[in-house]
ROTI-292449 format. One line per 8 residues: their letters; for each residue y negated, z, x of C-alpha. Coordinates in steps of 0.25 Angstrom, whole numbers, plus 2048, in hexadecimal, padded with zeros to 3 digits. Example, Ala and Ser with C-alpha at 12.3 -4.5 7.8 and 13.67 -1.06 7.14 Angstrom:
2
as = 812,81F,831  804,81D,837
END
This chain:
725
xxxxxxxx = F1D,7C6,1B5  F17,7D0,1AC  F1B,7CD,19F  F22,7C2,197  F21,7BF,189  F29,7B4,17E  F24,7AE,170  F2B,7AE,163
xxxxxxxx = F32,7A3,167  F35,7A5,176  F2C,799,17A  F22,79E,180  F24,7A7,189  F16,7AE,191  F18,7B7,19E  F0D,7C0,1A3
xxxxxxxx = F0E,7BF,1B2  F03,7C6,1BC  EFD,7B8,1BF  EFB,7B3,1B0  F01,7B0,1A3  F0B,7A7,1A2  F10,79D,197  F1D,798,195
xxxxxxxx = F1F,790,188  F2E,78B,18B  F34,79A,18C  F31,79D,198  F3A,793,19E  F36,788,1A7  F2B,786,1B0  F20,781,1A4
xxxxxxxx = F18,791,1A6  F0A,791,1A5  EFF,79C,1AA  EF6,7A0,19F  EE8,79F,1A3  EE3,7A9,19A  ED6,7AD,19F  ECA,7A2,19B
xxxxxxxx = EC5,7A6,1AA  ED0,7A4,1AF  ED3,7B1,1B6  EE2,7B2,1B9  EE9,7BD,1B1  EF5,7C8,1B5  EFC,7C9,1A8  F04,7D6,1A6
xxxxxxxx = F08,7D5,197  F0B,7CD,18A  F10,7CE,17D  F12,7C5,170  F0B,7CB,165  F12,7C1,15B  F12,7B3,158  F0A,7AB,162
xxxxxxxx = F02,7B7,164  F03,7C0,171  EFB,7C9,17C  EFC,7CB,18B  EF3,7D3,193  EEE,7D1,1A2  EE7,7D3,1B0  EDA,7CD,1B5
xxxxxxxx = EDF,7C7,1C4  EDC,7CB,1CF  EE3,7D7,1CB  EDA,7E0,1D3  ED6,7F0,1CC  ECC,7F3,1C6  EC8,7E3,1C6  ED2,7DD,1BA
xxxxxxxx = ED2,7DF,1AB  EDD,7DE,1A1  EDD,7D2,198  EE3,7D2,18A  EE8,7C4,186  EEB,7BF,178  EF4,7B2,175  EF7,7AB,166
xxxxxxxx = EFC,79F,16C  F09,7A7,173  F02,7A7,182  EFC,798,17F  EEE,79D,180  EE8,7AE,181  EDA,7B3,17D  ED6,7C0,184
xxxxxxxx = ED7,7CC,17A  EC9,7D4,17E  EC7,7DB,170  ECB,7EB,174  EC7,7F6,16E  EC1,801,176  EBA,7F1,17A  EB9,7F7,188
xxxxxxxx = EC7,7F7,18A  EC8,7E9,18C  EC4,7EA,19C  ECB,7F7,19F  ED9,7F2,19E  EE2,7EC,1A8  EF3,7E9,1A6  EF6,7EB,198
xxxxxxxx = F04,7EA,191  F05,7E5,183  F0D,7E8,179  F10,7E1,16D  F16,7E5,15E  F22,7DC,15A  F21,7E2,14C  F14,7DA,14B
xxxxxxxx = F16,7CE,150  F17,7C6,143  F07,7CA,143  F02,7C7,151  EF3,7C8,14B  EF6,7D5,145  F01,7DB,151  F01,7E8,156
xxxxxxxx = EFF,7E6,168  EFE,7F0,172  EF7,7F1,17F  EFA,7FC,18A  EEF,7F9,196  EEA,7FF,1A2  EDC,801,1A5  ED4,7F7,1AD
xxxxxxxx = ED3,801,1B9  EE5,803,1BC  EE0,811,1BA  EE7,815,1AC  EEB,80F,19F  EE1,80B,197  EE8,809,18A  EF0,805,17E
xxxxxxxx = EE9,7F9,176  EEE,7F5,168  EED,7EA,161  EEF,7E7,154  EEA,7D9,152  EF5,7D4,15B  EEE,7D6,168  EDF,7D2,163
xxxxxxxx = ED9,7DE,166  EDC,7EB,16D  EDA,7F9,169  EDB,805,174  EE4,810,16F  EE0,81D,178  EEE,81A,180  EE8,81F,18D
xxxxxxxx = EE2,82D,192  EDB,830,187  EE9,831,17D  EF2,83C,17E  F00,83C,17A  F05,843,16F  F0D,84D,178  F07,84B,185
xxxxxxxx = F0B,852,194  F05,852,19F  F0A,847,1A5  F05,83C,19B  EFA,845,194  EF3,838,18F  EF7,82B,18A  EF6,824,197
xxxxxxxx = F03,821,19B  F01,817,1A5  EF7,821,1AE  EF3,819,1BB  EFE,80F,1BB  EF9,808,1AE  EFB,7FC,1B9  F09,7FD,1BA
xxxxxxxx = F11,805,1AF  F0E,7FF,1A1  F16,7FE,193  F15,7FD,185  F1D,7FA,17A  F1C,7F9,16B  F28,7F9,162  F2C,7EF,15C
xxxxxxxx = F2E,7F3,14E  F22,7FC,14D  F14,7FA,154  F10,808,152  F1B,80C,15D  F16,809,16B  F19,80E,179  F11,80F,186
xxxxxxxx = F18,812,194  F11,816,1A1  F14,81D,1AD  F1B,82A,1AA  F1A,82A,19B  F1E,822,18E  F16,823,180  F17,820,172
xxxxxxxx = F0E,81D,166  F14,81C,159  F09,819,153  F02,80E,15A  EFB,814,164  EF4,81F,15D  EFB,82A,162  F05,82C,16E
xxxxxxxx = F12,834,175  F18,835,181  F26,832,181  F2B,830,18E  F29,835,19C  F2E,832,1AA  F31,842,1AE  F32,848,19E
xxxxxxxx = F37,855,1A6  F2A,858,1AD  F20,855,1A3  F16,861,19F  F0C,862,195  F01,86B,199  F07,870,1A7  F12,875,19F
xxxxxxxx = F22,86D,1A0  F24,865,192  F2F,85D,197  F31,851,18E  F41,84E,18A  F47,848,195  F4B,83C,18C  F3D,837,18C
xxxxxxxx = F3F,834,19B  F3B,826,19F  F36,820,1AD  F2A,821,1B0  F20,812,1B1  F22,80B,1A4  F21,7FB,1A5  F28,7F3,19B
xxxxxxxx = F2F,7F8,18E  F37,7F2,182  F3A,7F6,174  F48,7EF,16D  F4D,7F2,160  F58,7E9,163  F65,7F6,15E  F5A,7F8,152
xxxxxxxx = F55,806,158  F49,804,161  F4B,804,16F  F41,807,17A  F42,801,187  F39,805,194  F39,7FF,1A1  F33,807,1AC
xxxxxxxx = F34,80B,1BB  F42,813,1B8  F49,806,1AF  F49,808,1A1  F4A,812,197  F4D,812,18A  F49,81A,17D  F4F,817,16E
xxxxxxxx = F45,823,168  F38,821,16F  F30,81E,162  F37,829,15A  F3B,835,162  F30,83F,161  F23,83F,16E  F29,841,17B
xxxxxxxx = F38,842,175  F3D,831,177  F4B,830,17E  F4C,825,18A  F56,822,194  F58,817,19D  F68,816,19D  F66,807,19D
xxxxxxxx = F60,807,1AA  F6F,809,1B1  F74,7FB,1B7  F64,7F6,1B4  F5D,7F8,1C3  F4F,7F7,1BF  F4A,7FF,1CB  F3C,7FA,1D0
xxxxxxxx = F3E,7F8,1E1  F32,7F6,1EA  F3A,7F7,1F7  F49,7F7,1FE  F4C,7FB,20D  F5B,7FA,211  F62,802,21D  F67,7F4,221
xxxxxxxx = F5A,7EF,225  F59,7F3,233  F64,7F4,23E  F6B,7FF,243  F67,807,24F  F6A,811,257  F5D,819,253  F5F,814,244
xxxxxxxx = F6D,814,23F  F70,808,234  F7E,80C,232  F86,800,228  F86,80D,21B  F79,80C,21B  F76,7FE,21A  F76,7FE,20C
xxxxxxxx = F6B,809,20B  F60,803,202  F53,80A,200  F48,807,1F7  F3B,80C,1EF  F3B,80B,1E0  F2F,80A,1D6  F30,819,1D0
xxxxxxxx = F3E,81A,1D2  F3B,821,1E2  F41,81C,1EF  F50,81A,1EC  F5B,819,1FA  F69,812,1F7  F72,81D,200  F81,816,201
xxxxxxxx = F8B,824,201  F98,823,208  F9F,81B,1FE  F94,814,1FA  F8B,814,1ED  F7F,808,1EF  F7B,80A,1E0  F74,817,1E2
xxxxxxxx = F66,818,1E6  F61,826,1EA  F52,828,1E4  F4E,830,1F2  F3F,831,1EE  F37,82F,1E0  F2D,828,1DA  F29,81A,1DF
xxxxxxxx = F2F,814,1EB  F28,80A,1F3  F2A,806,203  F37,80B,20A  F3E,80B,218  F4B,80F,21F  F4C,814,22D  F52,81F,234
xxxxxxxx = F4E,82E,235  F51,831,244  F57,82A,24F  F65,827,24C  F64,829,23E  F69,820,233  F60,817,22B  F5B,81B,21F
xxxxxxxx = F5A,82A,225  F4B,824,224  F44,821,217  F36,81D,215  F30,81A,206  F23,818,201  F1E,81E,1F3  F0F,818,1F0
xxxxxxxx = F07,81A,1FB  F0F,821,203  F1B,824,20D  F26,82D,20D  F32,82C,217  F40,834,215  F48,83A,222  F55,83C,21B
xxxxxxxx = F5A,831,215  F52,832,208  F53,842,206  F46,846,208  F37,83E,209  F2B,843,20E  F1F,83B,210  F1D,831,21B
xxxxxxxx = F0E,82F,21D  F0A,833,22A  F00,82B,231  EFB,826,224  EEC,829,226  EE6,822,219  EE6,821,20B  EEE,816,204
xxxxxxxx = EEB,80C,1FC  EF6,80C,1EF  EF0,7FF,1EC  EF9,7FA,1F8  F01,806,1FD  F08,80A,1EF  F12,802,1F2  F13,806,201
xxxxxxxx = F1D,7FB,208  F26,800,215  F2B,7F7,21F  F37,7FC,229  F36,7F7,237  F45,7F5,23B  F41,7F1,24A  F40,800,24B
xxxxxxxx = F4E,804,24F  F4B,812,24B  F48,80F,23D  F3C,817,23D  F2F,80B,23C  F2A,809,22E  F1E,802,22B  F16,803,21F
xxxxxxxx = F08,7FA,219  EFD,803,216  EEF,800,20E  EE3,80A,211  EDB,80D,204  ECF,80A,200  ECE,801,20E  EDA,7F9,20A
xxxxxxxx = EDC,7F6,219  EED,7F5,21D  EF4,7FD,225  F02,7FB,22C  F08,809,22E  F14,80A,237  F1F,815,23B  F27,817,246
xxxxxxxx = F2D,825,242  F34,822,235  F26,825,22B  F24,832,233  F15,82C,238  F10,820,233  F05,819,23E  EFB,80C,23B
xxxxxxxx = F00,800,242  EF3,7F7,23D  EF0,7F8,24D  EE5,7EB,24E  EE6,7DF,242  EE2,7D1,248  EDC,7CB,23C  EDC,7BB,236
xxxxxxxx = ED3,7BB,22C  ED5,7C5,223  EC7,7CC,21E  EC3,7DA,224  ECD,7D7,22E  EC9,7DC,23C  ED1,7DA,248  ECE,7E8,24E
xxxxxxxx = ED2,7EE,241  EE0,7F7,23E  EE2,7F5,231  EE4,7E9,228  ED9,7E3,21F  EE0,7E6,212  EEA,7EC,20D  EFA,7EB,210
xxxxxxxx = F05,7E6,207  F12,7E8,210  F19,7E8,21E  F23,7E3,227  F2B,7E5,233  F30,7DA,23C  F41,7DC,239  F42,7DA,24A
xxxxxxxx = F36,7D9,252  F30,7E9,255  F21,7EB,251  F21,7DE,24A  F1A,7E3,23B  F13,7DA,231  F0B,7E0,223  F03,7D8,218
xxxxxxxx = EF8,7DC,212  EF1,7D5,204  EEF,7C8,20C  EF5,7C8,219  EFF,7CC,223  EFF,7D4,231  F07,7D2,23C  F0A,7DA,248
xxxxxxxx = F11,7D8,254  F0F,7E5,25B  F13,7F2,250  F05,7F1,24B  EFA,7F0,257  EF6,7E2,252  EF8,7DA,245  EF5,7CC,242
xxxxxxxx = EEF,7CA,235  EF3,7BC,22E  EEA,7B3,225  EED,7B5,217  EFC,7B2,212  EFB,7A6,20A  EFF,799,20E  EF2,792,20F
xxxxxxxx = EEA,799,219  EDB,793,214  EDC,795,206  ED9,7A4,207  EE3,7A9,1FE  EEF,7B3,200  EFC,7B6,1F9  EFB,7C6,1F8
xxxxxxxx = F06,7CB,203  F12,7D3,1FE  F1C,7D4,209  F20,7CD,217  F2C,7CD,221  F2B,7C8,22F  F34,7BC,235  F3F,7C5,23C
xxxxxxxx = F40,7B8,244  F34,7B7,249  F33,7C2,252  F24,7C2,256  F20,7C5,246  F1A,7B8,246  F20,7B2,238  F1E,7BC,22B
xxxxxxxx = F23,7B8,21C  F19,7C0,213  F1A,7C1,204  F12,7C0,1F8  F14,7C8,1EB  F07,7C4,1E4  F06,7B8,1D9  EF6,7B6,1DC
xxxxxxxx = EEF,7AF,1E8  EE2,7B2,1EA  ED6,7B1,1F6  ED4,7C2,1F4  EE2,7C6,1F6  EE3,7D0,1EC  EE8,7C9,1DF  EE3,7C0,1D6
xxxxxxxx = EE0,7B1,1D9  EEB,7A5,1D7  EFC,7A7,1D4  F02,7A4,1E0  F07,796,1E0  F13,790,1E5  F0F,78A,1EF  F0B,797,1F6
xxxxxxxx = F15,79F,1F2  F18,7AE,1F4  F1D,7AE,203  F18,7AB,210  F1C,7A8,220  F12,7AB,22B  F18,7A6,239  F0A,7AB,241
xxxxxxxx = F08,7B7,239  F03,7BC,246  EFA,7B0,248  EEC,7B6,241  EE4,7AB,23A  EEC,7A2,23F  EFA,7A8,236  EFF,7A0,22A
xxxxxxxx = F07,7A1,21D  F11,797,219  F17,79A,208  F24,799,20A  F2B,798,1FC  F34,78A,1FE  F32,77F,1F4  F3A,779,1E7
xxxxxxxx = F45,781,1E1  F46,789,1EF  F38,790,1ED  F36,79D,1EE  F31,7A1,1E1  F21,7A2,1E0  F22,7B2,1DB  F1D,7BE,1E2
xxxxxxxx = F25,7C2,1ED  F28,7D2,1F2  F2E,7D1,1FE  F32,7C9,20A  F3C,7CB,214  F43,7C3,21F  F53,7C5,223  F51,7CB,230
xxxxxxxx = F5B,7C3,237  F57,7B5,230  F49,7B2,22F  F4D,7A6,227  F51,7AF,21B  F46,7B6,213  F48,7BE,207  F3B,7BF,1FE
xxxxxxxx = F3B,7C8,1F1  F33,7C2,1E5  F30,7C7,1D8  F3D,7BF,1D3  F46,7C1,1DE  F4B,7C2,1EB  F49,7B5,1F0  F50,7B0,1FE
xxxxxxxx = F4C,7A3,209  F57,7A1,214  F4F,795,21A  F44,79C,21E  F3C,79A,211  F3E,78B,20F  F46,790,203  F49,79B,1F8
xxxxxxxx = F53,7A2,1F0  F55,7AD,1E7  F61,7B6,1EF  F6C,7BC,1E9  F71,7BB,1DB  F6E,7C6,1D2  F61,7CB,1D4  F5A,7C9,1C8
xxxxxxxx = F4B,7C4,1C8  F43,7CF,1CD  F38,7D5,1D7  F3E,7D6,1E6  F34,7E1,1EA  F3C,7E3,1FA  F46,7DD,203  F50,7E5,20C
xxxxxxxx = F57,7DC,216  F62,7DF,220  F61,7DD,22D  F6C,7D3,22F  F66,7CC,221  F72,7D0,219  F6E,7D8,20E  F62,7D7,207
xxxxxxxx = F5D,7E1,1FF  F52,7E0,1F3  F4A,7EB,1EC  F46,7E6,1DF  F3A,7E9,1D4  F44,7EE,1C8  F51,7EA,1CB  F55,7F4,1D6
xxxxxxxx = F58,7F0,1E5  F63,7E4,1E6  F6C,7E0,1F4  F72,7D3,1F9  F7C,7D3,204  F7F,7C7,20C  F8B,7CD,212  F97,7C9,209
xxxxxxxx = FA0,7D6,203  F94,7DE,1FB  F8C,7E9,200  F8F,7F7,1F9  F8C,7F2,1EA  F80,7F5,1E4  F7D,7F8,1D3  F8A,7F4,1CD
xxxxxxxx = F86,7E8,1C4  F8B,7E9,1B4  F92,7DA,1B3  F87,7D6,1A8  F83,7C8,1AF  F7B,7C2,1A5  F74,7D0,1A2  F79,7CF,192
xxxxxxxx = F7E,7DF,191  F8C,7D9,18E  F98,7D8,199  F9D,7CB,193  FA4,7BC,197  F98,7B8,19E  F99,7C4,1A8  FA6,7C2,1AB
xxxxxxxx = FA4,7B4,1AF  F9A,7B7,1B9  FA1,7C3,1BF  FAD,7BB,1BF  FA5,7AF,1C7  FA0,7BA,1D0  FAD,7C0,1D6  FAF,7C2,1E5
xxxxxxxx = F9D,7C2,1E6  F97,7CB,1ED  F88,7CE,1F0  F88,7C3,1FE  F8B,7B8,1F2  F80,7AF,1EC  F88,7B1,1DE  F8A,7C1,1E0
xxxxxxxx = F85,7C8,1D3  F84,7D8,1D3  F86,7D9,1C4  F95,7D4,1C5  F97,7DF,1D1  F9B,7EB,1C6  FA6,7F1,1D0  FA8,7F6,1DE
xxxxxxxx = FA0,7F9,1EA  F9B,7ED,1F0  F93,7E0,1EA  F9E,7D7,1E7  FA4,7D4,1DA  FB2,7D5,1DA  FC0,7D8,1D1  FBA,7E6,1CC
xxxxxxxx = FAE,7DF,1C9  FB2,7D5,1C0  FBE,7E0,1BA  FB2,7EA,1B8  FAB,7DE,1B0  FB5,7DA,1A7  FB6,7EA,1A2  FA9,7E8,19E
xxxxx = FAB,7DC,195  FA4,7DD,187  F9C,7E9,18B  F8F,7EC,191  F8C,7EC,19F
END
């Protein structure tokens, strides 16, 4: 999901999603959505954006599929029939511009929307290439034609620096951070957020200033320190925004990779001189998680000491908000996480330093195409890529994954999926010495029927998606790459390549790999589970093609991984109103001591099967609807662990009594900003719950050290009566 929009009346309701348009004329309720075929030729669509103009008239922008650089244009789409039928909006002006654009972000003027014909509509796009942004179109006909404003490298703000000496705020990552907004009483009055910086026009897009950056203390102009005041302070990567005139005074809201922020004077204060602050972030964990290891995932040793006070050790990689370690001091403080290195956080692992030392004394993290590794604790980093001999490809190693090998009573083996560049050929890389080498494991690949794929070659045939390690049998290592997994048996020397992952095996087509866990059951490495995050099938495996139906699913058994053309995939998603939703799915992992229990994490949720797969359930009450990007599960299966994308890390505890608490919850249950009846009900119903019962809800836990909710719970509530939470 993209973006979601309502009419006047709250009827119709239109979601752009990355597989297509759809149309819901009952308010979004029920099962009666339809995909808009919006093309005449038919080609599927990505949509990214959408906005009602007024009346039944709005605009949405999109993608050609297969989304593939360099191969996709932007489409601009025009609807009078609110989303019932859209014409594609081609008149711009430079007239070149039309097919040098790709995502785009509309904007549209409230103030106009008497006059749809006549509105005021804004356009913040990317060029064709990913390369920059390409501009700010404006409409003033209601989105009927588009006009290029100069909001790019050719501009220049009013009181430039050297950080953003041009009006292209978005820089090379026009892909991923894009926001404008327009105010809703005045369509002259528009902002345009980037990477690191924000700007303003108050004059429609004529003229420009920059009035927020990400480090205002470091800026310079010419080589020489101009620090901006240390109000204009926001986070850097901009990506959604909201203007509300709801107390009278304008208020400006901007959601970005550090939460929100806030600014009541970022149309009046003087260029460079707006005051944000983001005190509205405290008790909001938006944090944006791509990875979680826990001390409890491998057993104690005598060379690797799990000792019970550090059980509750989690460790993760943020999106821009570094690689953060949840340290428990003696008397305990599970809410702090200690941001032990900056910028993004990607892959991570725990292991021991030296024989005999404590886990965690080992920490391995991985920043965009790159490994680092820590020897004490999380003090210091350097980086860990020795043996490495090849260039990367960011295309596929951006997001570098890790996978910990707890067979290795030493807790020193890592293993990490590497993509050559420019041959796109995979490569497993292993370590035996906690990230002090690295060394190829490719060793010989026995092929099925994958193309370019040769039985005396050492290196996959394309590139690598993620790793795993067999929870109990040695040398026992399995990787997927855009298509396919790879098992091996022997710590490397041989892999078996399996046909593509898709339940028919003769159709050719393939679901796009994103994770896969072993059966720890089956200890010959035979059976694999194998997820898929994509929402397209397609015979070239690269995007594009059909949404991925039911009936396929997202998630996949082999039991003959190892079998060559002869390996088959069976979906495994249950049936009726046991299914496993059909959305993207993350991550996959099996309880290491019951193969019947598998945990998957999907774009809505953690979702859990205690029979093997026959049947599914969301797991745990509490977590809200939101992408589970990794899974930490205890050895003995009693705690799972859940790093998710913008609402911070979450735990459930199958042991009763509550683990050390984590965030306090604030007693608003029904998320109203009022402690009221309602609340006290529901904490009421909740006493004597903690964390190993299905009804357990961390919002009532507002007291006390460990996840129950309890006496001094409820007294702490029924103080905050009649106020806000």
């Amino acid at each position: 999901m993209r973006d979601i929009g309502y009419s006047a009346g709250g009827q119709v309701v239109l979601a752009a999603t990355d597989v297509g348009l759809f149309r819901s004329i009952e308010g979004g309720l029920g099962s009666a959505w339809q995909l808009k075929d919006v093309q005449l030729d038919h080609d599927p669509q990505e949509f990214w954006s959408l906005g009602r103009v007024g009346g039944q008239v709005w605009v949405a922008t999109s993608i050609d599929l297969p989304n593939q650089v360099g191969s996709v244009v932007g489409r601009v789409w025009r609807s009078t029939d609110d989303g019932a039928s859209w014409a594609q909006i081609t008149n711009f002006t430079p007239v070149a511009d039309v097919t040098d654009v790709r995502r785009m972000t509309v904007a549209v003027s409230p103030s106009d929307s008497a006059n749809p014909n006549s509105a005021r509509v804004y356009l913040l796009a990317e060029n064709r290439d990913e390369t920059a942004q390409k501009d700010v179109f404006r409409s003033d006909d209601g989105g009927q034609s588009w006009s290029a404003l100069g909001v790019n490298s050719t501009g220049v703000p009013v009181n430039r620096n050297d950080d953003q000496s041009n009006l292209d705020v978005m820089h090379d990552q026009a892909f991923y951070n894009q926001m404008i907004a327009v105010d809703p009483q005045n369509h002259d009055r528009v902002l345009v957020g980037g990477n690191l910086c924000l700007v303003r026009s108050l004059d429609g897009g004529s003229t420009w200033a920059i009035m927020a950056h990400w480090l205002p203390g470091t800026v310079t102009v010419n080589g020489a320190p101009a620090a901006m005041p240390p109000d204009t302070y926001v986070h850097a990567d901009y990506h959604a925004a909201a203007i509300s005139y709801a107390t009278t005074s304008l208020v400006f809201y901007a959601g970005t990779d550090g939460g929100m922020f806030r600014s009541t004077d970022v149309f009046t204060a003087a260029p460079g001189d707006a005051h944000f602050e983001d005190r509205m972030n405290r008790g909001i964990v938006t944090h944006l998680i791509y990875s979680v290891a826990s001390a409890n995932e491998r057993a104690d040793t005598a060379a690797c000491h799990v000792p019970a006070a550090t059980l509750d050790v989690v460790y993760g990689g943020f999106q821009d908000d570094g690689t953060r370690l949840r340290v428990l001091p003696a008397d305990g403080d599970p809410t702090v996480f200690n941001q032990i290195v900056g910028g993004d956080g990607f892959g991570v692992g725990m292991g021991c330093a030296s024989a005999g030392g404590q886990v965690g004394s080992l920490l391995i993290n991985t920043f965009p195409s790159e490994l680092a590794r820590s020897l004490d604790g999380g003090g210091t980093f350097s980086l860990a890529m020795t043996g490495i001999g090849f260039a990367l490809d960011p295309g596929f190693t951006f997001f570098m994954k890790v996978a910990q090998d707890v067979t290795d009573t030493n807790g020193k083996t890592f293993l990490t999926p590497l993509t050559q560049a420019g041959a796109q050929i995979g490569h497993v890389f292993r370590t035996t010495d906690g990230a002090a080498s690295w060394t190829s494991i490719n060793g010989t690949i026995h092929c099925a029927d994958s193309p370019g794929c040769f039985t005396t070659a050492s290196a996959v045939p394309s590139p690598l998606r993620n790793v795993a390690a067999h929870p109990k049998s040695a040398g026992r290592y399995a990787v997927v790459s855009t298509s396919r997994a790879y098992v091996t048996a022997d710590a490397g020397l041989n892999w078996d390549e399996t046909v593509r992952v898709y339940p028919d095996s003769v159709s050719g087509a393939c679901a796009q790999p994103s994770s896969i866990a072993f059966d720890p059951n089956d200890p010959a490495g035979n059976t694999v589970w194998v997820a898929s995050k994509a929402t397209r099938t397609s015979n070239s495996c690269t995007g594009g093609g059909q949404p991925i139906s039911a009936a396929v699913g997202h998630l996949f058994k082999s039991t003959n991984a190892q079998a060559l053309l002869s390996s088959r995939w069976t979906a495994v998603h249950g049936s009726g109103a046991t299914a496993l939703p059909n959305v993207p799915i993350n991550v996959v992992k099996v309880d290491p001591g019951d193969s019947q229990t598998i945990y998957v994490g999907t774009e809505i949720g953690l979702y859990r099967s205690i029979d093997g797969g026959a049947s599914w359930a969301r797991y745990g009450t509490g977590l809200p609807l939101v992408s589970v990007t990794d899974l930490s599960v205890a050895l003995d299966g009693s705690l799972v662990r859940i790093s998710t994308f913008g609402r911070g890390f979450w735990e459930i505890y199958a042991k009763p009594g509550g683990s050390p608490a984590g965030v306090l919850g604030n007693g608003d249950f029904n998320f109203d900003q009022v402690i009221d009846g309602i609340d006290l009900v529901r904490e009421a119903a909740l006493l004597l719950t903690t964390n190993a019962d299905a009804d357990y809800n961390a919002v009532g836990n507002l007291a006390g050290t460990t996840n129950a909710i309890d006496e001094t719970d409820l007294t702490a509530l029924v103080a905050k009566l009649g106020g806000r939470p």
